[in-house]
C-alpha positions as CSV (number, residue, x, y, z in Angstrom):
1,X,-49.7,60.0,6.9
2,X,-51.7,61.6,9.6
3,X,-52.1,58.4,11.4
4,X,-48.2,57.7,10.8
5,X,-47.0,57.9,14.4
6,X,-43.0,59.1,13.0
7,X,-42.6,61.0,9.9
8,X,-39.4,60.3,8.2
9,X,-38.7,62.9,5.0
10,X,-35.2,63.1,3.9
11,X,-33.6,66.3,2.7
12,X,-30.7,65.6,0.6
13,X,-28.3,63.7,3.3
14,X,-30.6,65.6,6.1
15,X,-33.2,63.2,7.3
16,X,-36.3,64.9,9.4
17,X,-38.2,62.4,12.0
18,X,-41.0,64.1,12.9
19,X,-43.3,62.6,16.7
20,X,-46.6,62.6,15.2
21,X,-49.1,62.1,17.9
22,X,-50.1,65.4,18.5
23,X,-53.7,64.3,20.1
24,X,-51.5,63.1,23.2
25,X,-49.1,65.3,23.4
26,X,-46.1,63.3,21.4
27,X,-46.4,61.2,24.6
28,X,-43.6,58.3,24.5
29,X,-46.0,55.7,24.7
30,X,-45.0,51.9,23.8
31,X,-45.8,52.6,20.3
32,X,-43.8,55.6,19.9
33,X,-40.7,54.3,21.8
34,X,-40.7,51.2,19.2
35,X,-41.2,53.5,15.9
36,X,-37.9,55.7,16.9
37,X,-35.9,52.8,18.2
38,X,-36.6,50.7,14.5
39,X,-35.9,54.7,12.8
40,X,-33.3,55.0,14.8
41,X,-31.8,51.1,13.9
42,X,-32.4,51.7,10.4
43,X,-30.5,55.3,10.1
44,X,-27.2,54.0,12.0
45,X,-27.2,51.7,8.6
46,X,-28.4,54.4,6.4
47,X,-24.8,56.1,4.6
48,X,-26.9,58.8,2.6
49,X,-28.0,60.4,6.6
50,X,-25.3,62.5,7.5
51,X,-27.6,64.6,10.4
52,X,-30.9,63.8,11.5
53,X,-33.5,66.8,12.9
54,X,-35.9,65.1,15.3
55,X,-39.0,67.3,15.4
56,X,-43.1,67.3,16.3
57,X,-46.0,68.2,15.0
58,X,-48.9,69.9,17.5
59,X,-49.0,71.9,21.0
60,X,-46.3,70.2,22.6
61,X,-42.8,68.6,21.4
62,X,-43.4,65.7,23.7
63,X,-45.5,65.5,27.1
64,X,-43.3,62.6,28.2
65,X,-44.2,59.1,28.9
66,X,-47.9,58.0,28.6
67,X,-49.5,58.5,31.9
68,X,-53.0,56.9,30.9
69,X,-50.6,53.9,29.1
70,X,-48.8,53.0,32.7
71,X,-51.6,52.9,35.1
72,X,-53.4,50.8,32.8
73,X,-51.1,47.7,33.9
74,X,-51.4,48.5,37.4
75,X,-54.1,45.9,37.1
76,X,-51.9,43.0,36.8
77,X,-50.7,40.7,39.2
78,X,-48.1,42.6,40.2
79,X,-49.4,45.9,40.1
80,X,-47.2,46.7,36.9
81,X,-43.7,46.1,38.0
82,X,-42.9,44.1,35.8
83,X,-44.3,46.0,32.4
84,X,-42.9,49.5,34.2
85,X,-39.2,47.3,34.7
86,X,-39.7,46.8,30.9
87,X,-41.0,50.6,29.8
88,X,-38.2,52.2,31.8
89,X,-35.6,49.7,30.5
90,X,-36.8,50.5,27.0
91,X,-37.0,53.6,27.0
92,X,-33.5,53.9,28.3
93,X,-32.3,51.7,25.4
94,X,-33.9,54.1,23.0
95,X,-32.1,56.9,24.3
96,X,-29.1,55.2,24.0
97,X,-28.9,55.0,20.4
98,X,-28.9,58.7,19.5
99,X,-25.5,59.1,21.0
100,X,-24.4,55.8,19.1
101,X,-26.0,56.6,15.7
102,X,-23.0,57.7,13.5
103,X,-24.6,60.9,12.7
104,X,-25.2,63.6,14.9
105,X,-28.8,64.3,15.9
106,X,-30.4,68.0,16.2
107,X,-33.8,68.3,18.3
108,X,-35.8,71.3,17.0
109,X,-38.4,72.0,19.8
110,X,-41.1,74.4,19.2
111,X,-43.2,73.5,22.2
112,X,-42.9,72.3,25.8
113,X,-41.0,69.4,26.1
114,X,-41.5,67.5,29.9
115,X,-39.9,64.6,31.7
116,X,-39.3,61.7,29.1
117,X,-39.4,64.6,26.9
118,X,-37.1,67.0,27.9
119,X,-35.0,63.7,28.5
120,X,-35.0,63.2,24.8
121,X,-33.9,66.5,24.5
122,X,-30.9,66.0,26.7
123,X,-29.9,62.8,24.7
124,X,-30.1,64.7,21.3
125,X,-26.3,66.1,20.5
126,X,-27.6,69.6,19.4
127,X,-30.5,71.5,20.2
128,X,-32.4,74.6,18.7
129,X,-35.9,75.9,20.5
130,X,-38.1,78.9,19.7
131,X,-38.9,81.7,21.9
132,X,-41.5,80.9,24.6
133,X,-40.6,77.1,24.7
134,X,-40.6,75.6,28.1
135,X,-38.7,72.1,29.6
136,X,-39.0,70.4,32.7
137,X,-39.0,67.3,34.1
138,X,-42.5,67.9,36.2
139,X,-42.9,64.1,37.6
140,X,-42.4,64.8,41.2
141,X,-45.2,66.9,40.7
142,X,-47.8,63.6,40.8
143,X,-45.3,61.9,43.1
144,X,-42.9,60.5,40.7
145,X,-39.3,62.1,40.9
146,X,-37.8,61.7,37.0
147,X,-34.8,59.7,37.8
148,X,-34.2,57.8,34.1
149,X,-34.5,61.9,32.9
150,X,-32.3,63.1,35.3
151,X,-29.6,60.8,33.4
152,X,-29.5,62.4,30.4
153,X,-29.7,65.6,31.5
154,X,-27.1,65.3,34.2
155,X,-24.9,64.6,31.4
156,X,-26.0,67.9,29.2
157,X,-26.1,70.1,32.4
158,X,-24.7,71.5,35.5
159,X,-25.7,68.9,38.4
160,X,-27.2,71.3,40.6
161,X,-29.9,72.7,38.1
162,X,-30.8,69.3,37.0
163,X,-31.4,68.5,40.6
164,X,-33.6,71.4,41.6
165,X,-35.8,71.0,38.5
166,X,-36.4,67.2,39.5
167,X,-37.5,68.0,42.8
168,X,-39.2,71.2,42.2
169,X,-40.6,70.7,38.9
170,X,-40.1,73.7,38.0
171,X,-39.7,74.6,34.2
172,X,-37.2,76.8,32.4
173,X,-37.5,79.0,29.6
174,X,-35.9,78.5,26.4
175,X,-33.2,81.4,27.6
176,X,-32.5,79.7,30.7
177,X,-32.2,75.9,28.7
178,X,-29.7,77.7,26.3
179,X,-27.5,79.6,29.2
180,X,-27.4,76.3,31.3
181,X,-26.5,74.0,27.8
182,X,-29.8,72.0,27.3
183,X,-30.0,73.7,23.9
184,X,-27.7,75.6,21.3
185,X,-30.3,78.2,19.9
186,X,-32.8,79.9,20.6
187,X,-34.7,81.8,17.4
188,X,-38.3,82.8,17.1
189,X,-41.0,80.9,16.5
190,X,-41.3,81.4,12.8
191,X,-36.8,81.1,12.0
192,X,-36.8,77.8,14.2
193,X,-37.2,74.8,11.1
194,X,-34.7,77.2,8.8
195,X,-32.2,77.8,11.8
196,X,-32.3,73.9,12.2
197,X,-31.6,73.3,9.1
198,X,-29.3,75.5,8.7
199,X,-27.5,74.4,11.5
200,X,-27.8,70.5,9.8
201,X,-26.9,71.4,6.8
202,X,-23.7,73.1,8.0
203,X,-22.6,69.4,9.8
204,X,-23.4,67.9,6.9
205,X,-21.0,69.4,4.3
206,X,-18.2,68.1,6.8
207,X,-15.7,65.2,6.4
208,X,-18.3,62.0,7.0
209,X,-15.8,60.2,8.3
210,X,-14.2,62.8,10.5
211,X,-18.0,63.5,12.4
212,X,-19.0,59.7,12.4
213,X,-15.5,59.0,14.3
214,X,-15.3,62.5,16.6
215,X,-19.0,61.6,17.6
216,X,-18.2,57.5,18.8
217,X,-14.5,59.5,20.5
218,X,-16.8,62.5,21.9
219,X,-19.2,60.0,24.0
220,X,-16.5,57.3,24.5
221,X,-14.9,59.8,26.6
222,X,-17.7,61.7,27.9
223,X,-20.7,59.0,28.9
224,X,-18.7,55.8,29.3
225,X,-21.3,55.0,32.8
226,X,-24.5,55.8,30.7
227,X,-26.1,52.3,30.6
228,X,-25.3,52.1,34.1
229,X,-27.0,54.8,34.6
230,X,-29.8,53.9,32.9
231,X,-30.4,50.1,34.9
232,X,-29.6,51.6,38.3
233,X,-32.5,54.9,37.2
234,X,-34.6,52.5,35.7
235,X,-35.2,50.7,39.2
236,X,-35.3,53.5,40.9
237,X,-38.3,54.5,38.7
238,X,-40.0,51.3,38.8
239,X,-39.5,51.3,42.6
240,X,-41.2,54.7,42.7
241,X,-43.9,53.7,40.5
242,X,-45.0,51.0,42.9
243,X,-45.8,53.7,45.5
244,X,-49.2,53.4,46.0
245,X,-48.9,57.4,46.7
246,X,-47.0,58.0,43.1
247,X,-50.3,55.7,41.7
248,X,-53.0,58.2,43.6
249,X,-50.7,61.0,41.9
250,X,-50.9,59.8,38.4
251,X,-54.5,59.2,38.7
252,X,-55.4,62.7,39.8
253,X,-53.4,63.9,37.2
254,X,-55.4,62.0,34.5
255,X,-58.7,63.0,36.2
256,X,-57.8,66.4,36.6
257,X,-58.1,66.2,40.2
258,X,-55.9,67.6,43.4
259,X,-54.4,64.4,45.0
260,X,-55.5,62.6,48.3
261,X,-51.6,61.3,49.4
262,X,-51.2,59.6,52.3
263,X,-48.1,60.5,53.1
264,X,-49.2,63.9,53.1
């Protein structure tokens, strides 16, 4: 089970998915983004789910995308475009299918969640966080402005604080998430899997029926430009990943170094 990447235990008609990679970070590496998107294909089939808790084991809920995982195909003819075009595209698609799945999906985050990880916050339809949990989306940071992020969480929050945390990178606390809407609750550390729950089991004794259709009406409404969104974001990022200033970022990053941009 350790070296399971997703833990899936089900709880009566509550089913807990679990980011088990805590030795980097719960980052949403290539291997990670598959093992949601087949958990995620399988529970939109799955009539015994009624709510699904999307949690993570270790230090951190999720760091965001691999960092070490994308430079490695810088080496490629193209310089990467093409497997970034594909990770960003991906990774969109993945996001996608929590608002689809017929049953609503709660993210309990007990740890810093960051760029593609705060993002998968913002696409989950409920959130509950402990005390002393941080989110950002930190990319501009090594050059790299989180523009496939910024679609989710435009959606979840006020335009102007999702904006000045992309191009600060600046994170909030778990008080500021909840008063802006990025999450629900906010309990201590030690209440934060029973509050969940609680929370899921509460959905769960409702009509079926009633939340499967009010959640396909709520986003119909709501989100109707998302995968628009997501290509137009998704060449933006792949466009910003082929600056050779965003690739001396991400590698001082990874070697713990101050970066030597050119453009200053």
């Amino acid at each position: 089970m350790e070296d399971t990447i997703l833990l899936r235990e089900d709880h009566g008609a509550i089913a807990r998915l679990t980011l088990n990679n805590p030795r980097a970070l719960n980052a949403l590496s290539d291997e990670m983004l598959d093992a949601l998107a087949a958990e995620f294909d399988r529970l939109a089939d799955d009539e015994t789910i009624r709510v699904v808790v999307l949690a993570a084991n270790g230090k951190a809920f999720s760091a965001g995308h691999d960092l070490k995982e994308m430079q490695s195909h810088r080496d490629a003819p193209d310089g990467g475009r093409a497997y970034f075009d594909a990770l960003f595209d991906r990774c969109g698609a993945v996001m996608q299918k929590i608002p689809a799945l017929p049953q609503p999906v709660i993210a309990e985050v007990h740890a810093i969640a960051a760029a593609a990880g705060c993002q998968l916050v913002a696409s989950c339809d409920m959130a509950v966080a402990a005390e002393g949990t941080r989110f950002g989306v930190n990319g501009v940071n090594l050059g790299l402005f989180c523009s496939t992020p910024a679609v989710a969480l435009a959606r979840a929050l006020p335009r102007k604080v999702v904006f000045e945390m992309a191009a600060t990178g600046d994170f909030i606390d778990a008080a500021r998430a909840r008063e802006v809407g990025l999450v629900n609750r906010v309990v201590p550390p030690e209440e934060l899997t029973g509050a969940t729950m609680a929370l899921a089991q509460v959905v769960a004794e409702k009509l079926p029926a009633a939340i499967r259709l009010g959640k396909a009406g709520f986003y119909d409404q709501v989100q109707k430009p998302l995968a628009a969104a997501y290509d137009s974001a998704g060449a933006v990022m792949v466009e910003n990943m082929m600056d050779e200033d965003t690739d001396e970022g991400i590698r001082a990053f990874i070697e713990k170094r101050k970066a030597r941009w050119a453009a200053g």
